[in-house]
C-alpha positions in Angstrom: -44.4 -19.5 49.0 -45.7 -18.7 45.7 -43.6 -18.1 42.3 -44.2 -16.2 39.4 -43.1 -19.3 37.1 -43.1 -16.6 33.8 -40.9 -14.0 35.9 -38.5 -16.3 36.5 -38.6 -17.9 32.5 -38.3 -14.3 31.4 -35.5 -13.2 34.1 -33.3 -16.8 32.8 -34.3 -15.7 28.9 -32.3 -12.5 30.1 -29.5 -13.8 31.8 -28.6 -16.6 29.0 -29.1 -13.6 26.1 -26.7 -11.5 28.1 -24.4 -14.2 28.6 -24.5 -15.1 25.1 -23.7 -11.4 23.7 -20.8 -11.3 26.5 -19.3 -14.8 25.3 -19.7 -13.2 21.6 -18.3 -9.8 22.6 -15.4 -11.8 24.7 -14.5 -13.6 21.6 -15.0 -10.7 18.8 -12.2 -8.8 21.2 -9.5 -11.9 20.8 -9.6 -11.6 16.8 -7.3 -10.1 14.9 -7.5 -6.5 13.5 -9.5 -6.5 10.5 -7.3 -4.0 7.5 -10.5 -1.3 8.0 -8.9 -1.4 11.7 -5.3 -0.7 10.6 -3.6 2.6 9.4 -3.1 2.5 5.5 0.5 2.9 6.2 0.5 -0.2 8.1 -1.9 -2.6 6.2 -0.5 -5.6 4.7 0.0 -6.3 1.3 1.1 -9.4 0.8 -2.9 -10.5 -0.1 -4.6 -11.1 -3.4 -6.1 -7.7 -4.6 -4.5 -5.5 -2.2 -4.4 -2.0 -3.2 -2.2 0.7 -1.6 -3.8 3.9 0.1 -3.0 6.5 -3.2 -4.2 9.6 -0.7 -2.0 8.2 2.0 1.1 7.1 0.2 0.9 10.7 -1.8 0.5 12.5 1.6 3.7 10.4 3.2 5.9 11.1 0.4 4.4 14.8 0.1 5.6 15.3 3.3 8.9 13.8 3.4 9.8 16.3 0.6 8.3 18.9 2.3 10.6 18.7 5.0 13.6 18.2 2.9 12.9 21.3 1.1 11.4 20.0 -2.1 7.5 20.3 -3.7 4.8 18.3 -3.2 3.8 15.7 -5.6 0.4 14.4 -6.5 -1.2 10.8 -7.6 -1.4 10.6 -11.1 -3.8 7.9 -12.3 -1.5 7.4 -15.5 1.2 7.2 -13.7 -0.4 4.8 -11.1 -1.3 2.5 -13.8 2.5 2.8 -15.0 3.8 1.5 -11.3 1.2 -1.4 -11.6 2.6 -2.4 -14.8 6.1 -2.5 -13.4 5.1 -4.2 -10.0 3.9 -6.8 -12.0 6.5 -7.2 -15.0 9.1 -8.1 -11.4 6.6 -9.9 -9.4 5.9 -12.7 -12.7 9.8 -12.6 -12.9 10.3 -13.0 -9.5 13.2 -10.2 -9.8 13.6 -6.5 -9.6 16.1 -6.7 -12.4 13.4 -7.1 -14.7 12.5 -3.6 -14.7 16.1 -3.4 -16.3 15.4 -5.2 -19.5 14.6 -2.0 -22.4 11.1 -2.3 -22.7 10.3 -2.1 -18.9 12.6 0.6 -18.4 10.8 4.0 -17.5 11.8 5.9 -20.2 10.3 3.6 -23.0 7.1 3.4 -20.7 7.3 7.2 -20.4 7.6 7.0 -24.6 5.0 4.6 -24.8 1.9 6.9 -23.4 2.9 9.8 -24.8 5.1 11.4 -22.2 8.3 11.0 -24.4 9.5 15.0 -23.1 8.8 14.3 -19.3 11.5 13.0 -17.2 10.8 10.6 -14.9 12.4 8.0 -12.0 11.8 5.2 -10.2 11.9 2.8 -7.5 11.8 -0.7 -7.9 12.1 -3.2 -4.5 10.7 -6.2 -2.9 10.0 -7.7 0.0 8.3 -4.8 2.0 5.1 -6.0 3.2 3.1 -2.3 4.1 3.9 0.7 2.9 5.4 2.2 5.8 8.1 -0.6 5.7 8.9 0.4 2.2 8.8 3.8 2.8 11.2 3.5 5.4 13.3 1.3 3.8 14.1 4.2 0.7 14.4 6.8 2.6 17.5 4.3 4.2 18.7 3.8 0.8 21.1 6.8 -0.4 19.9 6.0 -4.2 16.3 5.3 -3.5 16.4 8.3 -1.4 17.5 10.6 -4.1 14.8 9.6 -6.3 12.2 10.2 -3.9 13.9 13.2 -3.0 14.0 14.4 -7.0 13.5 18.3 -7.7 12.4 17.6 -10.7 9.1 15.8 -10.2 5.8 16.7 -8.8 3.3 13.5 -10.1 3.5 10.2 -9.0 1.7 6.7 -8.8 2.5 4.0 -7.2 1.7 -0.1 -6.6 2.2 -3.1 -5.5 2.5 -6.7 -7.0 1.8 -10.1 -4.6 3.2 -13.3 -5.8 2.9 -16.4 -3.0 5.0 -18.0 -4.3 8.0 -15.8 -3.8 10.1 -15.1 -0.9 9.5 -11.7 -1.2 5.9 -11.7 -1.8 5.3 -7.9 -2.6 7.0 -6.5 -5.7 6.7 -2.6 -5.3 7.0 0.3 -8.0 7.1 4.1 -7.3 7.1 6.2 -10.4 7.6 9.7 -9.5 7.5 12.5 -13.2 8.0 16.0 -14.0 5.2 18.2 -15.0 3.9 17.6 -18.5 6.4 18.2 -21.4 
C-alpha cells in the first residue's frame, strides 16, 4: 500500500487549522458583550470616559414627551457641557445635594453663559448605572417626572459622572431649557 506522505501532512495541517479557529470561535462566543454589542440605552456607565448616547438619550426623552402630549427636545451642546459640569460638581462631592449649593444651581449656570432670560430645570440622581435605568427611574419619580415632562422646554444635554469610589458610582445630570430668551 503506498501513501501520499504530503496528502496526508497537508490533510492534518487542515484539520489542526480548523480545530484551532473552532477552539477560538468556541471561546470568542463565551466572552462577554463588548459596549459596541449593547443598545446605548443599556450600556454601562459606571467606567472611566464613558459617554452617554446624545442621539439616543434625546430620541428616548423625545419620545416620552411625545406620548404625553408635549414637544420634542433637542441635544444642545451648551447645555450638554452644562449637565457635565453638574455630574461632576456631585460625583467629587459624592452627593446630589451639591447641585443645591448657589453656584451650582441651574439658574446661576444658566446666568453664567449667557442664558440669564431662559428658564431651565433639572435632574440630578445617582446610582443608575445605564441610561435606561435612569430613565426609568424619573419617569417613577412624580418630581423628576414633571421636569422631564416640562412644557416649557425644547433643548437639552445631558451626562454622566463615574466615581469608584462611591457607592453610587454614576452621578447623572439632565438639563432640559426653553428656547433662547
Amino acid at each position: 500500500m503506498h501513501f501520499d506522505e504530503e496528502a496526508i501532512a497537508s490533510r492534518r495541517e487542515i484539520l489542526t487549522g480548523s480545530m484551532m479557529l473552532g477552539g477560538a470561535l468556541l471561546l470568542a462566543g463565551c466572552q462577554s458583550k463588548t459596549p459596541a454589542d449593547v443598545p446605548p440605552y443599556y450600556r454601562d456607565l459606571a467606567r472611566v470616559n464613558a459617554v452617554i448616547d446624545q442621539a439616543t438619550a434625546q430620541q428616548m426623552i423625545s419620545q416620552y414627551r411625545e406620548n404625553n402630549g408635549r414637544g420634542r427636545v433637542v441635544a444642545d451642546p451648551v447645555l450638554i457641557s452644562l449637565a457635565q459640569q453638574q455630574a461632576r460638581v456631585i460625583a467629587a462631592a459624592d452627593d446630589i445635594r451639591a447641585s443645591l449649593y448657589p453656584q451650582n444651581q441651574l439658574k446661576n449656570r444658566l446666568d453664567a453663559i449667557g442664558e440669564s432670560k431662559s428658564y431651565g430645570v433639572e435632574n440630578v440622581s445617582a446610582g443608575y448605572r445605564t441610561l435606561a435605568e435612569a430613565f426609568s427611574g424619573w419617569r417613577e419619580s412624580p418630581t423628576h417626572n414633571k421636569v422631564m415632562l416640562d412644557e416649557r422646554v425644547t433643548r437639552m444635554g445631558i451626562a454622566t459622572a463615574y466615581s469608584p469610589s462611591s457607592k453610587y458610582k454614576v452621578f447623572w445630570s439632565l438639563v432640559l431649557v426653553s428656547p433662547r430668551g
